[in-house]
The first five atom37 places (N, CA, C, CB, O) and aatype in JSON, in Angstrom:
{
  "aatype": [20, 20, 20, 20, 20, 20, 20, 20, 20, 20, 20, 20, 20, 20, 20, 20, 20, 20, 20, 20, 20, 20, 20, 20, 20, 20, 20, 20, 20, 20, 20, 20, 20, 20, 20, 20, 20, 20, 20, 20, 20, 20, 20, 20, 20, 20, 20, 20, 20, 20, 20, 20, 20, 20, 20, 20, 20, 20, 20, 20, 20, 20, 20, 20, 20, 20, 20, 20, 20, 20, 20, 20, 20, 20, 20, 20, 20, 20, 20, 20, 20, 20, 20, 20, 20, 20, 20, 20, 20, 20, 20, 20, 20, 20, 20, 20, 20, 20, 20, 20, 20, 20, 20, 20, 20, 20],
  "atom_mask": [
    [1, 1, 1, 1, 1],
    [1, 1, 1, 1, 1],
    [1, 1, 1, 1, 1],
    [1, 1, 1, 1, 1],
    [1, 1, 1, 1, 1],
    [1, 1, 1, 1, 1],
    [1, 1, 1, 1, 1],
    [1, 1, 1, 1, 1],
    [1, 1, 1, 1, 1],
    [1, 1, 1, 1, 1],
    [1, 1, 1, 1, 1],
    [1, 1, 1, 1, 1],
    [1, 1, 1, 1, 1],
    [1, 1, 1, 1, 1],
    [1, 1, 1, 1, 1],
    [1, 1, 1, 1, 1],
    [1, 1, 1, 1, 1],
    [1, 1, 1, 1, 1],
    [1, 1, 1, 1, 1],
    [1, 1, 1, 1, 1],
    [1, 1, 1, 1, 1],
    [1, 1, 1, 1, 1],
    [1, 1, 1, 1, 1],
    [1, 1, 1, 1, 1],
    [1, 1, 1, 1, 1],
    [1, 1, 1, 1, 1],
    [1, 1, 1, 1, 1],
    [1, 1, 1, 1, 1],
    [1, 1, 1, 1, 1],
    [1, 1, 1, 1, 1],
    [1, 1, 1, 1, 1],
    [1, 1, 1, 1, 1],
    [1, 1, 1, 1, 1],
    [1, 1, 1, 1, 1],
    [1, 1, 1, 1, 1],
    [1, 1, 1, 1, 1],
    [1, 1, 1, 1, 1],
    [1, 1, 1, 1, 1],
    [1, 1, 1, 1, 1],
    [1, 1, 1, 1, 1],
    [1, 1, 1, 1, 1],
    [1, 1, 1, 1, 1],
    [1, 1, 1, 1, 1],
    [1, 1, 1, 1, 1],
    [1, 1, 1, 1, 1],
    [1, 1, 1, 1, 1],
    [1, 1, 1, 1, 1],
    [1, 1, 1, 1, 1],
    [1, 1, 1, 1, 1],
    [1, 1, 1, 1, 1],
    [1, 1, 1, 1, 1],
    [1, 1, 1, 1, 1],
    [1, 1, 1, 1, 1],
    [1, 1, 1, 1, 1],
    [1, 1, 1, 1, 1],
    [1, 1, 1, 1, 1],
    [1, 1, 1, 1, 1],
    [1, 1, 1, 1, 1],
    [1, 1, 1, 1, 1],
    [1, 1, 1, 1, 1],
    [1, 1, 1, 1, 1],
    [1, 1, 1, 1, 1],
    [1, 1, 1, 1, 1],
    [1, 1, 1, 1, 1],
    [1, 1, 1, 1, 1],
    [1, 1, 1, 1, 1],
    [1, 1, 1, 1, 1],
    [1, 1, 1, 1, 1],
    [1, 1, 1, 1, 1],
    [1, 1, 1, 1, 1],
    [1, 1, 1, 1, 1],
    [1, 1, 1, 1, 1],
    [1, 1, 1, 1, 1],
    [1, 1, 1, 1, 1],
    [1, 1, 1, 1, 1],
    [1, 1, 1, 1, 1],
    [1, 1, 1, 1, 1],
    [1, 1, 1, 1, 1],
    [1, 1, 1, 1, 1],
    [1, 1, 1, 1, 1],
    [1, 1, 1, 1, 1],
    [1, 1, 1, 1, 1],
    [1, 1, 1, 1, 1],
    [1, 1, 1, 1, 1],
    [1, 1, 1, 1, 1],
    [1, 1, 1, 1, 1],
    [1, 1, 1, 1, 1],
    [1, 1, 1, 1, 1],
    [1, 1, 1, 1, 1],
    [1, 1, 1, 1, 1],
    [1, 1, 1, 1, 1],
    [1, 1, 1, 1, 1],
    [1, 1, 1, 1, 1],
    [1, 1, 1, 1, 1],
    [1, 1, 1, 1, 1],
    [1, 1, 1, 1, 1],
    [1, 1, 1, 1, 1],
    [1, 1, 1, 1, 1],
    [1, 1, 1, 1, 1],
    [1, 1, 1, 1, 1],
    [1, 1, 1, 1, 1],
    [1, 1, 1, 1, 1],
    [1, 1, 1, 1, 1],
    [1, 1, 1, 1, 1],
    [1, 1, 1, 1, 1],
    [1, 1, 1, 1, 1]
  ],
  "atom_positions": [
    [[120.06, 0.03, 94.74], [119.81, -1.0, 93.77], [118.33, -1.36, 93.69], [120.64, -2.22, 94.09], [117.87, -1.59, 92.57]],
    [[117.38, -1.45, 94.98], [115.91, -1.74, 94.86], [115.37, -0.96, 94.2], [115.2, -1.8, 95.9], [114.39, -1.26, 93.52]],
    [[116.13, 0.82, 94.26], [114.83, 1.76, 93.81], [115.07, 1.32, 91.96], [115.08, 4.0, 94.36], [114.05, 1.31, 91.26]],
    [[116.21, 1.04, 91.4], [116.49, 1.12, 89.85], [115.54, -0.1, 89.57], [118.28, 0.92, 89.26], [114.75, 0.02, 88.64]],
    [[115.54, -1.45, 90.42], [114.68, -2.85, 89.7], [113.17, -2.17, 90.14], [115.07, -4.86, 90.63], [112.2, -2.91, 89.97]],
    [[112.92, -0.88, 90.66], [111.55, -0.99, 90.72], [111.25, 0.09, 89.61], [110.9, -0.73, 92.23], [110.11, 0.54, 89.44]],
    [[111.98, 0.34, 89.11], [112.08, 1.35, 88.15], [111.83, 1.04, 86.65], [113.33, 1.86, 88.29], [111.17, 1.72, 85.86]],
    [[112.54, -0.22, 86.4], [112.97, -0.83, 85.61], [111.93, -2.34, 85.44], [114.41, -0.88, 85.98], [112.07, -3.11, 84.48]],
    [[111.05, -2.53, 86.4], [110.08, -3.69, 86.47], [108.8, -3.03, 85.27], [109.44, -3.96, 88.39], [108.46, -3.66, 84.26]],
    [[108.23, -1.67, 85.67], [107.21, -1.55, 84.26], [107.84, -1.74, 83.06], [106.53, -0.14, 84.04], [107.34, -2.47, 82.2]],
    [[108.93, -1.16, 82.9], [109.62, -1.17, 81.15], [109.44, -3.26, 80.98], [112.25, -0.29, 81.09], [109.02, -3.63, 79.89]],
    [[109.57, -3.7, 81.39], [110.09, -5.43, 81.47], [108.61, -5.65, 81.81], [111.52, -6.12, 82.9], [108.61, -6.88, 81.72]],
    [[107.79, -5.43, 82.02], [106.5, -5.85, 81.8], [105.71, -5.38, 80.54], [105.82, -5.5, 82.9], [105.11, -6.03, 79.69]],
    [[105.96, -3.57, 80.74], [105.34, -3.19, 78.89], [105.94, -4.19, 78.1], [105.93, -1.49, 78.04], [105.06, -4.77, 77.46]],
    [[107.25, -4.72, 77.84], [108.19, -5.13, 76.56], [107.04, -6.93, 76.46], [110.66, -5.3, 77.14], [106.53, -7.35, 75.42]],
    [[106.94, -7.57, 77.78], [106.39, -8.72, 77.49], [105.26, -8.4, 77.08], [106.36, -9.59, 78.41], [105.09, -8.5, 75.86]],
    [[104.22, -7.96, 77.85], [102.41, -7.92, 77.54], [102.57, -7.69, 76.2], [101.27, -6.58, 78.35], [101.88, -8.47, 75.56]],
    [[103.48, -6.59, 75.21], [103.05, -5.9, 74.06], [103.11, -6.79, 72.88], [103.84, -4.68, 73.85], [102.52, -6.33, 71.9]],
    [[103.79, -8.19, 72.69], [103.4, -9.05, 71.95], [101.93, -9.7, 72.36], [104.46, -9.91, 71.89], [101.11, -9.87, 71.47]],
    [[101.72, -9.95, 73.33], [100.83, -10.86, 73.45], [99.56, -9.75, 73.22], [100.96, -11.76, 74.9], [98.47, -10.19, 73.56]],
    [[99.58, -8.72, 72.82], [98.13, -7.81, 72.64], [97.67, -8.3, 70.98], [98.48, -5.67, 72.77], [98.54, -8.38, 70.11]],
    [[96.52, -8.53, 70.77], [96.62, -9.07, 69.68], [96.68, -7.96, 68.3], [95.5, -10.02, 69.73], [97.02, -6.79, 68.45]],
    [[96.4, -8.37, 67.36], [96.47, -7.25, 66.17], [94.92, -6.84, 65.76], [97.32, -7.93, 64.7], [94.07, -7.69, 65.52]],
    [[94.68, -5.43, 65.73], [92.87, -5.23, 65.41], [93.3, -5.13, 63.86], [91.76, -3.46, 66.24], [92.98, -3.96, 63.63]],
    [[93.68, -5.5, 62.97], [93.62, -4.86, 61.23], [93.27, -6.24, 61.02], [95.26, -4.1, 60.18], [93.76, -7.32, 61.34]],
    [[91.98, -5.72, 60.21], [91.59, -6.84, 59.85], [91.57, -6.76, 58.08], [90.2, -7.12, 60.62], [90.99, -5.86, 57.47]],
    [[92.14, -7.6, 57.6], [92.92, -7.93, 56.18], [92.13, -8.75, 55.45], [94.34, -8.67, 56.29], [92.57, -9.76, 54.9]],
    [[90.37, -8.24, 55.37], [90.03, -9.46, 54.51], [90.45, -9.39, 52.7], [88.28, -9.63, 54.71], [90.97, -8.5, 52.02]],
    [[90.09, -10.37, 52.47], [90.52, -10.19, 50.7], [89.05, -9.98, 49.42], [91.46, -12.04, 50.17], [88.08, -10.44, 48.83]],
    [[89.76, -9.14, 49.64], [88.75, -8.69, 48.21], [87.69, -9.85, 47.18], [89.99, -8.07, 46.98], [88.46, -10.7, 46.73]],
    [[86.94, -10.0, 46.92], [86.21, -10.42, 46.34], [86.53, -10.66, 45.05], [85.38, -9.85, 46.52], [87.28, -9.74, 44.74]],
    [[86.34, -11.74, 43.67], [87.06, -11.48, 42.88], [86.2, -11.37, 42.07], [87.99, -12.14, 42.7], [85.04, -11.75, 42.19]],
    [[86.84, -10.63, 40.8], [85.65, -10.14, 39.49], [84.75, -11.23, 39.31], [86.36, -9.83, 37.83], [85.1, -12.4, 39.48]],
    [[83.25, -10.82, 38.87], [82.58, -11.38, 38.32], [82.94, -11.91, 37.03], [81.77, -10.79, 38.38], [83.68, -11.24, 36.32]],
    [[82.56, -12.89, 36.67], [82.51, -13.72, 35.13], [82.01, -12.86, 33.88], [81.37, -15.08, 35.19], [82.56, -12.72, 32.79]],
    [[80.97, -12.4, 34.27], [79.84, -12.2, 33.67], [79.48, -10.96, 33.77], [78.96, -12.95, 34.04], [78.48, -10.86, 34.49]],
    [[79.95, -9.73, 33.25], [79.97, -8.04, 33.23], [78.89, -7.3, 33.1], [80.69, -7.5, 32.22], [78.91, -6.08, 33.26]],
    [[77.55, -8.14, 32.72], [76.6, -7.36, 32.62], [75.8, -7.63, 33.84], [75.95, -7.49, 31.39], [74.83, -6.89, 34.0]],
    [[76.09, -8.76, 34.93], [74.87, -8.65, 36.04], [75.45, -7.51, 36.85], [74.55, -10.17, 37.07], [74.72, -7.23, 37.8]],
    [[76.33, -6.92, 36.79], [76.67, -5.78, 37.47], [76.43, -4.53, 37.6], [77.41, -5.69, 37.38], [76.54, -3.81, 38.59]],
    [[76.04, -4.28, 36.35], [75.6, -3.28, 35.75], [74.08, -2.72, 36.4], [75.58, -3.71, 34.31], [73.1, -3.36, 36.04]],
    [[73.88, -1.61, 37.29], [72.45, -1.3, 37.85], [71.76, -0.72, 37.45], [72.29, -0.87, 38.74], [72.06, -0.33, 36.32]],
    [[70.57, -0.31, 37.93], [69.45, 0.05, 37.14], [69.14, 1.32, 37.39], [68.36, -0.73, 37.32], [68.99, 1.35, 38.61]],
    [[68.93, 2.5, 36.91], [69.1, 4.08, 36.87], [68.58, 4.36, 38.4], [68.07, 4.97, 35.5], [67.47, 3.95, 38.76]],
    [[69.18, 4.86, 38.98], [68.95, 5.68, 40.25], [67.14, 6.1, 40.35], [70.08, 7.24, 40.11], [66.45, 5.96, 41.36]],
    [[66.59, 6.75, 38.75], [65.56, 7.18, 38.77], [64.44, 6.56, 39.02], [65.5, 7.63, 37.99], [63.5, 7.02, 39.67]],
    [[64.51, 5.18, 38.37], [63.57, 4.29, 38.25], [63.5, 3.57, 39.79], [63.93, 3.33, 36.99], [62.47, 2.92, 39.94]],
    [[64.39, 3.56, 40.92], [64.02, 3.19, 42.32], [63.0, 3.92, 43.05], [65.12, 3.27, 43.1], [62.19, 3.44, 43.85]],
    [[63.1, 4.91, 42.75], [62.18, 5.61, 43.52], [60.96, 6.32, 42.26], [63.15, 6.85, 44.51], [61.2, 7.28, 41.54]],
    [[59.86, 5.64, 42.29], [58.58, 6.09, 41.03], [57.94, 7.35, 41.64], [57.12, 4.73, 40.76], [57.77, 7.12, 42.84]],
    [[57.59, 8.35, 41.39], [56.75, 9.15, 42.06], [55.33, 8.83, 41.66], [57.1, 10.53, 41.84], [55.55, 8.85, 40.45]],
    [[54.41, 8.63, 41.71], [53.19, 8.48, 40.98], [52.4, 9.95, 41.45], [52.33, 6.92, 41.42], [52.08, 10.08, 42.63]],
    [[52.14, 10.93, 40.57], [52.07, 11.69, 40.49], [50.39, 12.08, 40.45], [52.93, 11.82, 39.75], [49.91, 13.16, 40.82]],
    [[49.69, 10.97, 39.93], [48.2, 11.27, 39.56], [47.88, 10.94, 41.76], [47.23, 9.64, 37.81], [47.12, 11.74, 42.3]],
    [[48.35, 10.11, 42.42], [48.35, 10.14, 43.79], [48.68, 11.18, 44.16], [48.98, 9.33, 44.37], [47.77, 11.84, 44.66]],
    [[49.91, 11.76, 44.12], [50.19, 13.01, 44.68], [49.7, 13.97, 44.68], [50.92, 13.36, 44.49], [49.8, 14.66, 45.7]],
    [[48.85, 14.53, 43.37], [47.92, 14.99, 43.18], [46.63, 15.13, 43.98], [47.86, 14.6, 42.36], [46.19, 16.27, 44.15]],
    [[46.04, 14.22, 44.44], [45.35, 13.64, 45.66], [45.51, 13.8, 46.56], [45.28, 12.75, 45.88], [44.74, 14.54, 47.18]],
    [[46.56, 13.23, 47.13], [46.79, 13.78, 48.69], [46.8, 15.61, 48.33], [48.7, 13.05, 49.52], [45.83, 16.28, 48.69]],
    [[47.42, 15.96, 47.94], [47.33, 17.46, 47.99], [46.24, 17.92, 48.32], [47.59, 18.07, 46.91], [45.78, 18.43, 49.34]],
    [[45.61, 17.53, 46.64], [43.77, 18.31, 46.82], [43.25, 17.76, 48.09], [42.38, 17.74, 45.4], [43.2, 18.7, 48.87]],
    [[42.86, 16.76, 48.61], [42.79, 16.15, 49.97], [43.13, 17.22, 51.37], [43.91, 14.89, 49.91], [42.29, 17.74, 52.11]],
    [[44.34, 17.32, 51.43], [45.07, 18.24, 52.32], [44.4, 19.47, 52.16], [46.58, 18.38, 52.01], [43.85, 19.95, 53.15]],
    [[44.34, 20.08, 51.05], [44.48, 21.29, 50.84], [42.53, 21.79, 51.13], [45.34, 21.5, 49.14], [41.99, 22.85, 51.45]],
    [[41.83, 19.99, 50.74], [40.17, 20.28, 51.17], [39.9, 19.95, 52.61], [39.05, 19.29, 50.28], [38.91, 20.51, 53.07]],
    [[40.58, 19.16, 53.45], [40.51, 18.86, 54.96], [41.56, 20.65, 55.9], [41.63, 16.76, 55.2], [41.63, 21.19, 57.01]],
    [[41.97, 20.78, 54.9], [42.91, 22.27, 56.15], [41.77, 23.45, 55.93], [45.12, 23.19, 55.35], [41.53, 24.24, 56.86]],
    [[41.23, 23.53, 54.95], [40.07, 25.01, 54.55], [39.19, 24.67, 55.76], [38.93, 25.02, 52.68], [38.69, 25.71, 56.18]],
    [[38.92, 23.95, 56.23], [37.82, 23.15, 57.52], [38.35, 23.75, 58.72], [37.91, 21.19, 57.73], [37.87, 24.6, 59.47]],
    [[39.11, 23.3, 58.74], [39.92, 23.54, 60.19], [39.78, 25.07, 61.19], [41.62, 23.45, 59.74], [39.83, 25.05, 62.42]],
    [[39.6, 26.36, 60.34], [39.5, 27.75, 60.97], [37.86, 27.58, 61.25], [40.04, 29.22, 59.82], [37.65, 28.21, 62.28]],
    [[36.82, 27.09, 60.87], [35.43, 26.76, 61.05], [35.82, 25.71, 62.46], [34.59, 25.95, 59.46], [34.84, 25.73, 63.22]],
    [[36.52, 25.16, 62.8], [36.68, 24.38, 63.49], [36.95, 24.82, 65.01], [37.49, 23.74, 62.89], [36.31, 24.72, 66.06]],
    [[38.14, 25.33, 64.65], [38.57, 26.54, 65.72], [37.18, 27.61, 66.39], [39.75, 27.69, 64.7], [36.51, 27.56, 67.43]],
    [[37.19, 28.33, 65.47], [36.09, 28.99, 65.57], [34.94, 28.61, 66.64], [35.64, 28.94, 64.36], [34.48, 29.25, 67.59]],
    [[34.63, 27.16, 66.08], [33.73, 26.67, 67.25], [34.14, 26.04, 68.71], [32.98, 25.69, 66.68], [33.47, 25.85, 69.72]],
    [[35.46, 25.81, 68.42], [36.43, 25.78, 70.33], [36.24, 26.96, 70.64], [38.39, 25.5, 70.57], [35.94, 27.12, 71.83]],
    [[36.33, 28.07, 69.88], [36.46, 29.53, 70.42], [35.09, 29.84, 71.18], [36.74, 30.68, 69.11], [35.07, 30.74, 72.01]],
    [[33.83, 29.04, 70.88], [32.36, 29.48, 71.17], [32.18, 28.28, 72.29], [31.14, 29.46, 69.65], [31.1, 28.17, 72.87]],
    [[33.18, 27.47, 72.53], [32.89, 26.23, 73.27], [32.68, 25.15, 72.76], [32.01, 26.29, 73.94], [33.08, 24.24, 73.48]],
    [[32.38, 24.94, 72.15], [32.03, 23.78, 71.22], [33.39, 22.9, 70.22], [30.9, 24.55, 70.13], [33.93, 23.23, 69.16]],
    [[33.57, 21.92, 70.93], [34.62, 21.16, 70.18], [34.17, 20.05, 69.3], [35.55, 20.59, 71.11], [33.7, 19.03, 69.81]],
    [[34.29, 20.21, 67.8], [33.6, 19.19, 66.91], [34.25, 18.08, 67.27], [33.65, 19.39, 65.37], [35.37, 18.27, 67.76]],
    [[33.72, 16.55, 67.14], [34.48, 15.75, 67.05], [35.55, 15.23, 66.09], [33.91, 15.22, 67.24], [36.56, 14.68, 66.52]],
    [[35.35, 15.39, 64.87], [36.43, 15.32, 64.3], [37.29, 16.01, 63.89], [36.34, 14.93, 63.73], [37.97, 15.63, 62.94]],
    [[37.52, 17.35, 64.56], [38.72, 17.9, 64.35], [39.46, 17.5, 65.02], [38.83, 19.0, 64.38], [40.27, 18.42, 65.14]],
    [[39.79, 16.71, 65.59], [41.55, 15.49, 65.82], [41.81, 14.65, 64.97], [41.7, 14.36, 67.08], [42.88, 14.1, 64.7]],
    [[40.41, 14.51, 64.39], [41.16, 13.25, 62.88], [41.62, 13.72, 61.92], [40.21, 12.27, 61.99], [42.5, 13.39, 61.12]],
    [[40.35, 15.27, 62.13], [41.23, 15.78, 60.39], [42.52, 16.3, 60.52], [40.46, 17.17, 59.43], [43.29, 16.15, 59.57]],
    [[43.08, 17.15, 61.94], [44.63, 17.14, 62.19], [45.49, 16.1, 62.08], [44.89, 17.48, 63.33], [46.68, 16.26, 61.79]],
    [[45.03, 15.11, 62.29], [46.08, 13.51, 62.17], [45.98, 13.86, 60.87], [45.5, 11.62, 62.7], [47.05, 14.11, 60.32]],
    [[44.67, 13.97, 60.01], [44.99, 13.5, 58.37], [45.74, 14.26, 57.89], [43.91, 13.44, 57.34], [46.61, 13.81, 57.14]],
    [[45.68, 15.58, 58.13], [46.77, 16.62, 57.64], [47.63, 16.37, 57.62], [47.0, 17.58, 58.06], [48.35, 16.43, 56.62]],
    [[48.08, 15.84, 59.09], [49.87, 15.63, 59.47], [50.34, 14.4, 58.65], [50.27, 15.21, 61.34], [51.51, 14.22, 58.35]],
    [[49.11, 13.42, 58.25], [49.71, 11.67, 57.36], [49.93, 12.41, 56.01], [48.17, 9.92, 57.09], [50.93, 12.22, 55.31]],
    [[48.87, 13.3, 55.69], [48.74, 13.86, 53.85], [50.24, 14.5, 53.92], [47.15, 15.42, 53.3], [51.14, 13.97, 53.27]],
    [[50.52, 15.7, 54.76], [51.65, 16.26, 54.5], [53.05, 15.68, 54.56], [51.61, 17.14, 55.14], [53.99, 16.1, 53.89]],
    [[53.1, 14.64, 55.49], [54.08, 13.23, 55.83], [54.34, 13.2, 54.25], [53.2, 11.49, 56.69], [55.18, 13.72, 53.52]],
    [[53.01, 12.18, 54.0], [53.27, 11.37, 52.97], [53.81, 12.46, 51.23], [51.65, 10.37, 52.9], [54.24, 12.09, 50.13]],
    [[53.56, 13.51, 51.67], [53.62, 14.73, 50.49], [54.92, 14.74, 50.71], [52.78, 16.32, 50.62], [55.48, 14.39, 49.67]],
    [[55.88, 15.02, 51.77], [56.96, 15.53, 51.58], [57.96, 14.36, 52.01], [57.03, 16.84, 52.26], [59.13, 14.64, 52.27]],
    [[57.45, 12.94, 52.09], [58.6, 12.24, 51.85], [58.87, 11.61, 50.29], [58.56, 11.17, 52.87], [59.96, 11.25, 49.84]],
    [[57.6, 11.58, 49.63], [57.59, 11.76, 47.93], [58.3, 12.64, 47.35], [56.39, 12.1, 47.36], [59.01, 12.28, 46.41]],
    [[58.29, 13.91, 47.73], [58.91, 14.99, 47.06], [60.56, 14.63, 47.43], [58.27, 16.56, 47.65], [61.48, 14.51, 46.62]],
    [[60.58, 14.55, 48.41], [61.87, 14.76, 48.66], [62.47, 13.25, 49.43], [61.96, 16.19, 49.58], [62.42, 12.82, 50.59]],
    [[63.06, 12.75, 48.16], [63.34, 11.08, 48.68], [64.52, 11.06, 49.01], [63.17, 9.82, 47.65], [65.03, 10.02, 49.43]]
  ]
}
């Protein structure tokens, strides 16, 4: 008879605890229509993101006149000689090309 009530004590504990677990669904209520049908209405996908293009333009030519530098640069690490600003103009490269390809591709 002890071994069946010890048998029979988890089932009689699952059955109580399992009300008292609470409920996770959470049932909020929907929001209700607006009044007024046109503040809803948004504004073209295109117009969030502007490219300004006469800038982009810029950084490019920029990029494209600070990287032609760079093998003259080398060149002179290669002879010993480390210019000083070839670490800035690598940072500028890496901000110009940053800033190039998060424009292009938003």
């Amino acid at each position: 008879m002890k071994k069946s009530a010890w048998l029979s004590l988890p089932l009689l504990l699952g059955l109580l605890v399992t009300p008292a677990i609470p409920q996770t669904r959470n049932h909020f209520p929907t929001p209700p229509e607006p009044l007024d049908p046109t503040t809803t209405e948004k504004a073209p996908a295109t117009s969030s993101h502007h490219i300004d293009l006469a800038r982009l333009q810029r950084d490019a030519d920029d990029l494209a006149r600070t990287a032609k530098t760079i093998p003259s640069d080398v060149a002179s690490v290669r002879k010993g000689m480390l210019p000083k600003d070839v670490i800035e103009k690598l940072k500028q490269i890496e901000k110009l090309s940053k800033r190039l390809r998060t424009e292009l591709n938003p």
